[in-house]
C-alpha positions as CSV (number, residue, x, y, z in Angstrom):
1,X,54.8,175.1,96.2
2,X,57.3,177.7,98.0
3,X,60.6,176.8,97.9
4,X,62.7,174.1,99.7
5,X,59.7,172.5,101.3
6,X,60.6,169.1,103.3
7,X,59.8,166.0,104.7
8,X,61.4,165.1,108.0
9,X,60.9,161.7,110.1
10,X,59.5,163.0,113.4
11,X,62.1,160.7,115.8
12,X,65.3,160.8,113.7
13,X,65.0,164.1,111.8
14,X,65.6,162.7,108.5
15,X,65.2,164.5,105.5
16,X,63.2,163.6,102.5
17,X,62.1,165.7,99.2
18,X,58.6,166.7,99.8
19,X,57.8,165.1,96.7
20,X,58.2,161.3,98.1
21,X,55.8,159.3,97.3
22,X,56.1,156.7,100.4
23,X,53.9,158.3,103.2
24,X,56.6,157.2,105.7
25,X,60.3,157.9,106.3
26,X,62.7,154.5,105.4
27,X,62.8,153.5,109.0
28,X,58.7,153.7,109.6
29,X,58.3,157.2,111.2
30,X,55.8,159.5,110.3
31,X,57.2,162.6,108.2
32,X,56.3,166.1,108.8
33,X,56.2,168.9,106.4
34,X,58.6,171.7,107.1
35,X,57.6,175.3,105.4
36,X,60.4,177.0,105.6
37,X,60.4,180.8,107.3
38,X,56.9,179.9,109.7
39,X,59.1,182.3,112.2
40,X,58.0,185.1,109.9
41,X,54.7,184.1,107.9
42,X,51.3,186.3,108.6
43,X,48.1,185.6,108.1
44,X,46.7,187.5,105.6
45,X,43.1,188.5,104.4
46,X,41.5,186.3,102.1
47,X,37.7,184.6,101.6
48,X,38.9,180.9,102.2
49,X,40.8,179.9,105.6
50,X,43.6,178.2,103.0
51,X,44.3,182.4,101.5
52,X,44.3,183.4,105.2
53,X,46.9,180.5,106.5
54,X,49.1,180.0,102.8
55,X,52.4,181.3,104.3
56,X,51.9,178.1,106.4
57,X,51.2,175.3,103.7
58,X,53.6,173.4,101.7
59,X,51.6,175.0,98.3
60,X,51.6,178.7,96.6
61,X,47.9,178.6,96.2
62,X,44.9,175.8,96.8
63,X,42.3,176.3,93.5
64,X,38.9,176.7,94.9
65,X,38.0,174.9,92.2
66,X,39.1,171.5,94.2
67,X,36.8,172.8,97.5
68,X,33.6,171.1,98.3
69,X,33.3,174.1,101.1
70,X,34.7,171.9,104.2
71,X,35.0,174.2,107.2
72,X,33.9,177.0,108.5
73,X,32.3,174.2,111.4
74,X,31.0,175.0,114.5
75,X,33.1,175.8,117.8
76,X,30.1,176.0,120.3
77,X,30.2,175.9,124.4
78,X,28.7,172.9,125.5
79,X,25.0,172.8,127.4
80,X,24.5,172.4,130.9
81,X,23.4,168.7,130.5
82,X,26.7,168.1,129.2
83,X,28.9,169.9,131.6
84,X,27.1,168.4,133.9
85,X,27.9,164.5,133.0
86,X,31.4,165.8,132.4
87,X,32.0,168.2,135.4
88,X,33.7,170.6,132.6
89,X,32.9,174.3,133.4
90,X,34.0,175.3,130.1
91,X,34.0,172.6,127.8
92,X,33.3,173.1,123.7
93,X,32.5,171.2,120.9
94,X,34.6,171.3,117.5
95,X,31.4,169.9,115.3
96,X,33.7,168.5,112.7
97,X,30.4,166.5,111.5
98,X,29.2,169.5,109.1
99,X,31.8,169.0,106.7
100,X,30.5,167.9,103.1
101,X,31.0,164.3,103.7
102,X,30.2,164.3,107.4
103,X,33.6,164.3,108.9
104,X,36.6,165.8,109.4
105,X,38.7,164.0,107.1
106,X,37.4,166.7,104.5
107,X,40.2,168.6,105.3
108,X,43.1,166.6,104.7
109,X,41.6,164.8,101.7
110,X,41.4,169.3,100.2
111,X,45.4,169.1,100.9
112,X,45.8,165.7,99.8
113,X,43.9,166.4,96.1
114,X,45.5,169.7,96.2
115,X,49.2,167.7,96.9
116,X,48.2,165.5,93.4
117,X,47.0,168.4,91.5
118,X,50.5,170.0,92.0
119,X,52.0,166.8,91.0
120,X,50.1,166.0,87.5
121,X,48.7,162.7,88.9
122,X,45.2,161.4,87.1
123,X,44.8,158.9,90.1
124,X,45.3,159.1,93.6
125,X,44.6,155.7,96.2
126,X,43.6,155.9,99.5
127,X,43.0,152.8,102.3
128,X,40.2,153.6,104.8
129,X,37.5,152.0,107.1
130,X,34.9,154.4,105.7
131,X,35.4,158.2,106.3
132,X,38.5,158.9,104.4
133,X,37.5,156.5,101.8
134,X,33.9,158.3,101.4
135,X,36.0,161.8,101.8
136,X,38.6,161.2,98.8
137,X,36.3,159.9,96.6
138,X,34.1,162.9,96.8
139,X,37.2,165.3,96.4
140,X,38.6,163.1,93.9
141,X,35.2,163.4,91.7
142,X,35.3,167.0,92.5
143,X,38.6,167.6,90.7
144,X,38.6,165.2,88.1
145,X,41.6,162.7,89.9
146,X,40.3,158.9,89.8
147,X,40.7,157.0,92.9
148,X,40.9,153.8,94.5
149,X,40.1,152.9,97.8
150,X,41.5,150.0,99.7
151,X,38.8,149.1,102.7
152,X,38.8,145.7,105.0
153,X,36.4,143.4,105.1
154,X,34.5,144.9,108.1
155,X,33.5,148.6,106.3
156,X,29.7,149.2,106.4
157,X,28.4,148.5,103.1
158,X,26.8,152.2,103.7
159,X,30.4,154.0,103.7
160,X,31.1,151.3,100.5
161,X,28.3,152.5,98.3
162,X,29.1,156.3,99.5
163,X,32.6,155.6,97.8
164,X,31.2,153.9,95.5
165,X,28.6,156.7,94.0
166,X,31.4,159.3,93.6
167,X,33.0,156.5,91.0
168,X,35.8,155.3,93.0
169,X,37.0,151.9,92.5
170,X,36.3,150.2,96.2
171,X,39.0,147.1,96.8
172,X,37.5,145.3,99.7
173,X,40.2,143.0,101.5
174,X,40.0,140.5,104.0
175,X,43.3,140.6,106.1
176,X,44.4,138.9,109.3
177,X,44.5,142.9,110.8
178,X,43.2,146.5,109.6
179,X,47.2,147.0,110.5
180,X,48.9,144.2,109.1
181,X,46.5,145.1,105.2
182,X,47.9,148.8,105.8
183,X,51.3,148.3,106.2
184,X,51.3,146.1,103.0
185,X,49.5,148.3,100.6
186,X,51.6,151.4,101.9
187,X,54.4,149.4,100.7
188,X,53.4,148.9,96.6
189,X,53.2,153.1,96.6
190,X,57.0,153.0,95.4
191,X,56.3,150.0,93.0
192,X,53.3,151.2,91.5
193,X,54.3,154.8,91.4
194,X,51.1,155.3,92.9
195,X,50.4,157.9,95.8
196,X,48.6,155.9,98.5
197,X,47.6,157.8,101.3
198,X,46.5,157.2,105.1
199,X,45.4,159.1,108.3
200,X,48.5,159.3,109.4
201,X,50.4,160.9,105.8
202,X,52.0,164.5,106.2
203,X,50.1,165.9,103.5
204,X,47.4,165.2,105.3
205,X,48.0,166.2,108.5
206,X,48.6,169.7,106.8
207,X,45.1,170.0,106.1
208,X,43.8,168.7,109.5
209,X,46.4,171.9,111.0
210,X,43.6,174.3,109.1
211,X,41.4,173.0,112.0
212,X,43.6,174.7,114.7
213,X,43.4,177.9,112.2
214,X,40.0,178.0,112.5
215,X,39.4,177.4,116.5
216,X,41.9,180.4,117.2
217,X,40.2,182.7,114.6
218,X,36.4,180.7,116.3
219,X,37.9,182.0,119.9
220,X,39.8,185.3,119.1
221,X,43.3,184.1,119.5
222,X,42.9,182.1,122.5
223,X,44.2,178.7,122.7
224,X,42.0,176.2,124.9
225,X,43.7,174.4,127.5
226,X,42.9,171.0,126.2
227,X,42.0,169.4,122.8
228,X,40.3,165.9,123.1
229,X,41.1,163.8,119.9
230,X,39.7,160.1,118.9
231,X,42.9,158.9,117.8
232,X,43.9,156.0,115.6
233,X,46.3,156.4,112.9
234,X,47.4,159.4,114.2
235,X,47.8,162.3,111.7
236,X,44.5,163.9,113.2
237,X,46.2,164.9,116.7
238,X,49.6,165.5,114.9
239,X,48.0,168.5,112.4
240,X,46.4,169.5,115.5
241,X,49.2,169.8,117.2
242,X,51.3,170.8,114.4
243,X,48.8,173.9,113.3
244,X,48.7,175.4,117.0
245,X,52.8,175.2,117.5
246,X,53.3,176.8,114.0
247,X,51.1,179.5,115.5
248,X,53.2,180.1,118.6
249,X,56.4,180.1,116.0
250,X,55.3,182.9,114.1
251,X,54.4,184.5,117.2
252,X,50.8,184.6,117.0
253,X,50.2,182.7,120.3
254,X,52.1,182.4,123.1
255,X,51.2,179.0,123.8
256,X,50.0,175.5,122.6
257,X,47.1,173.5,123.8
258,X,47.7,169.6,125.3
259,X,45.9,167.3,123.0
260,X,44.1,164.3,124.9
261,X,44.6,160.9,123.4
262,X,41.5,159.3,123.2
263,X,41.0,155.7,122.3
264,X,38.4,152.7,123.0
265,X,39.8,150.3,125.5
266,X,38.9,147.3,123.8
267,X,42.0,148.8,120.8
268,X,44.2,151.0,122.7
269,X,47.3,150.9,121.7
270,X,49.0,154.2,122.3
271,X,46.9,154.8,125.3
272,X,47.9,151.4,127.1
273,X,51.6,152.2,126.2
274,X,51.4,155.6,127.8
275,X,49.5,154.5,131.0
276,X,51.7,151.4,131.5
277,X,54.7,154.3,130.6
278,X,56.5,152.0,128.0
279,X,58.0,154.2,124.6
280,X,55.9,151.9,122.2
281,X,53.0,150.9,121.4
282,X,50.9,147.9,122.3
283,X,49.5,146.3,119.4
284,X,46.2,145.1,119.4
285,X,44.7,142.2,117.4
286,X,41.7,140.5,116.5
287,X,39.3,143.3,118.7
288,X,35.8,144.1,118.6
289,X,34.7,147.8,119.3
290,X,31.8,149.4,118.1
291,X,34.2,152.9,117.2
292,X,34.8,151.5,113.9
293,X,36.4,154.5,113.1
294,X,39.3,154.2,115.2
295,X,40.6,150.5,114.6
296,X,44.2,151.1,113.7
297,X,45.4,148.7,116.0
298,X,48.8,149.1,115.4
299,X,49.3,152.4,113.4
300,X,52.7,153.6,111.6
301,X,53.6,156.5,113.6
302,X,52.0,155.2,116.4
303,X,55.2,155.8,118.8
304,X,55.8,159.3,118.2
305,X,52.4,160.6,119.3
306,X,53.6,158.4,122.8
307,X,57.1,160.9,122.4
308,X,54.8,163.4,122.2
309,X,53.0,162.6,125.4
310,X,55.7,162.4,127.6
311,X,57.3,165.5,126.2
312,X,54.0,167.7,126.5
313,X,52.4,166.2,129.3
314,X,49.1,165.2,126.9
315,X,46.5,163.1,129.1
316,X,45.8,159.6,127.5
317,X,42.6,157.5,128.2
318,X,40.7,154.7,126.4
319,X,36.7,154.0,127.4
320,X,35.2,150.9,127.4
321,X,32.2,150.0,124.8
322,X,29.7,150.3,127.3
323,X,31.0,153.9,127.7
324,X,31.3,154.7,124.3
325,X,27.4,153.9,124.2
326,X,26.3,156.3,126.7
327,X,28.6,158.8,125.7
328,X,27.0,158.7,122.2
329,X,23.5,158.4,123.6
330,X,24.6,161.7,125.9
331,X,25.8,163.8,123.1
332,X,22.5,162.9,120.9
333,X,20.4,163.9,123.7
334,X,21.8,167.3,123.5
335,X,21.6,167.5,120.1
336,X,25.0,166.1,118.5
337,X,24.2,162.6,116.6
338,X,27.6,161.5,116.3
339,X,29.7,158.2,115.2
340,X,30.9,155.8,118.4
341,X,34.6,157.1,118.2
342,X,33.5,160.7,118.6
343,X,31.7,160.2,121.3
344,X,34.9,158.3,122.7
345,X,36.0,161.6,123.8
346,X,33.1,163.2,125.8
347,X,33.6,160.1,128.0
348,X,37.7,160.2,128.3
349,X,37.5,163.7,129.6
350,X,34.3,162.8,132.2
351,X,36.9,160.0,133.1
352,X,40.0,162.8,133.3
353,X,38.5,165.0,135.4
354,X,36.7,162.7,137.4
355,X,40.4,160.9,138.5
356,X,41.9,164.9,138.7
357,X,44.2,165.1,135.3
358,X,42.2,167.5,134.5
359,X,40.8,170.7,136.5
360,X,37.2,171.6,136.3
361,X,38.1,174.9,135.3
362,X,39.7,174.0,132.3
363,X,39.1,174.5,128.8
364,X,38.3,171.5,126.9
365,X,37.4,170.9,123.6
366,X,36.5,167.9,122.2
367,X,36.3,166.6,118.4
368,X,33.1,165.9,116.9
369,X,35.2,164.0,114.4
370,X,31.9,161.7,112.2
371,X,28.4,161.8,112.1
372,X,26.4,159.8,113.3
373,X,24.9,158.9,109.7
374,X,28.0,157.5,108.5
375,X,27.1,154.2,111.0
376,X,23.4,153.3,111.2
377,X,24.2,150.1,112.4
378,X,24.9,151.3,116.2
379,X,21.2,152.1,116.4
380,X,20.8,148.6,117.7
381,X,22.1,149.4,120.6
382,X,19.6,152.3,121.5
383,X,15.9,152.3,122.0
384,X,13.6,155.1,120.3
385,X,10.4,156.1,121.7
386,X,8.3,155.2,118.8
387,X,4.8,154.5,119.1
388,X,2.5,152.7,116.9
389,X,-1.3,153.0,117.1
390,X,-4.1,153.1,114.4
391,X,-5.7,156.9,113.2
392,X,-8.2,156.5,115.3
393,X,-6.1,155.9,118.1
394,X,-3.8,159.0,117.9
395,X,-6.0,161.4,119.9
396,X,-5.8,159.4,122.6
397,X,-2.3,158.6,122.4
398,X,-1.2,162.5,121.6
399,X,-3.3,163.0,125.4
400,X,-1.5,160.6,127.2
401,X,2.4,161.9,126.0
402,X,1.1,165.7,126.6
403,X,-0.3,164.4,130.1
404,X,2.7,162.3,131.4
405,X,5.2,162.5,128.9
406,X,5.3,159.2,127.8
């Protein structure tokens, strides 16, 4: 790793060796990496986006060896059907779904298996509702690092046996709250000596900063005006963030898009602080929402991204599970079969414009963030046209759809 990388708590500005094995500073704030001499890195020439964008990660060199070819995803201008529901002009979707295990957590788990390479470590722990869970495991069994994953009791058994078939050890807990079962595993890392990461870890968040490489290389150094972001523990929207103002440091960009804060109503935690304009967050308990996904109802770090939104002016919105539905059913209707809290954030911004936070003009892009396959279970709440008819009945049938459509 170059020298005198840190850790700093993103409130207080502590400092912490980069080695630290707690994902969190001592008082509870998330921790940033801090490369020194961003001012003056370049982006060089090189096959993979991590040899382009090194001078800006916290190690010398990522082994290709570790890859399971995440990236390269698609950064496509919506369709009219869909800047039509939204009233976006120029609205684009980040399709964060073709990564090798469906979702975007691919790219922080490269920097997170990369971060326990560099260290020696045989096994590395993650706790997840699904993605991240399904994500490590697959990188772990890529690079030859064992690993355990901590889910609660409400993880689709699909996302369980996805772990599970990469040969990670699957601890499925029953807690009070997704939060509360967090929080306490986080805290046996130091006991254990055991590196137990989250969505909200600054390793992480390093790799989910490639994403923001990618997009200004995807739109020839331009910068969008807005990046929409399903957010629950928070690292997600903080590498974002974090990748695009590094950019403008080293003087590639003279400026740095507002991430929207997207969340479902029925958990909203950071959202409902910033609309009711209190510095904390709301903590939500016992919820249902069908974005599984996104259930961190009270994250670590949860206060700075609120900081954040105040400081930047970053739009904040949550949308109801009705919403969520259609949003989803919108997006697979133009092609995009996506997971409940992706869709989250076609709705927010349909909501955003609609009450004039955001201008129609406006470049938004939103996160495509899971497929769709990685929760069959929300099917039930969409009807297929599927007809069923005997062989000799098909004729008929086939003239009737090609007649009236139906």
């Amino acid at each position: 790793m170059p020298n005198k990388v840190k850790l700093i708590s993103t409130l207080s500005g502590h400092e912490y060796q980069f080695e630290r094995i707690e994902e969190f500073s001592d008082n509870g704030e998330s921790l940033e990496v801090k490369v020194p001499g961003i001012e003056s890195a370049k982006i060089r020439k090189g096959r993979y986006l991590w040899e382009r964008y090194i001078d800006f990660l916290p190690f010398s060199n990522i082994d290709e060896s570790i890859s399971l070819g995440e990236g390269n995803t698609s950064l496509m201008k919506a369709g009219r059907k869909l800047i039509d529901f939204t009233g976006l002009e120029n609205l684009y979707l980040k399709n964060e779904t073709q990564n090798p295990t469906l979702s975007f957590k691919d790219r922080g788990s490269l920097a997170c298996i990369a971060m326990s390479k560099e260290m020696r470590e045989s096994v590395t722990a993650t706790i997840s509702t699904g993605n991240m869970g399904n994500s490590v495991s697959a990188y772990g069994a890529k690079a030859g690092i064992n690993v355990i994953v901590f889910v609660p009791h409400f993880c689709p058994k699909e996302k369980i046996m996805a772990m599970g078939i990469h040969g990670a050890v699957v601890m499925k807990i029953k807690a009070p709250d997704y939060s509360e079962m967090k929080k306490h595993i986080l805290g046996l890392a130091e006991k254990f000596n055991l590196r137990i990461v989250s969505g909200n870890g600054p390793v992480r968040a390093e790799g989910y900063k490639m994403t923001s490489f990618e997009m200004f290389e995807q739109m020839d150094g331009d910068v969008p005006d807005y990046i929409a972001v399903p957010t629950s523990a928070c690292g997600h929207v903080r590498g974002l963030f974090k990748g695009y103002t590094e950019l403008r440091q080293a003087g590639f960009s003279g400026r740095v898009p507002k991430m929207i804060v997207v969340q479902a109503k029925n958990n909203s935690p950071i959202v409902s602080a910033i609309k009711q304009g209190k510095k904390n967050i709301i903590p939500f308990s016992n919820f249902h929402t069908v974005a599984e996904a996104i259930t961190s109802g009270n994250p670590m770090g949860g206060d700075e991204i609120i900081d954040k939104a105040y400081k930047y002016g970053w739009p904040a919105e949550d949308v109801a599970e009705d919403e969520i539905i259609e949003a989803q059913k919108r997006l697979a209707g133009s092609g995009y079969f996506v997971e409940p809290s992706s869709a989250t954030c076609l709705y927010a911004v349909k909501k955003l414009k609609e009450s004039g936070k955001i201008d129609a003009k406006a470049s938004v892009v939103i996160i495509l963030t899971g497929s769709g396959f990685k929760d069959p279970g929300v099917l039930k709440y969409h009807k297929g046209n599927v007809k069923k008819m005997n062989l000799n009945g098909v004729e008929r049938a086939l003239q009737k759809v090609l007649t009236f459509g139906v």
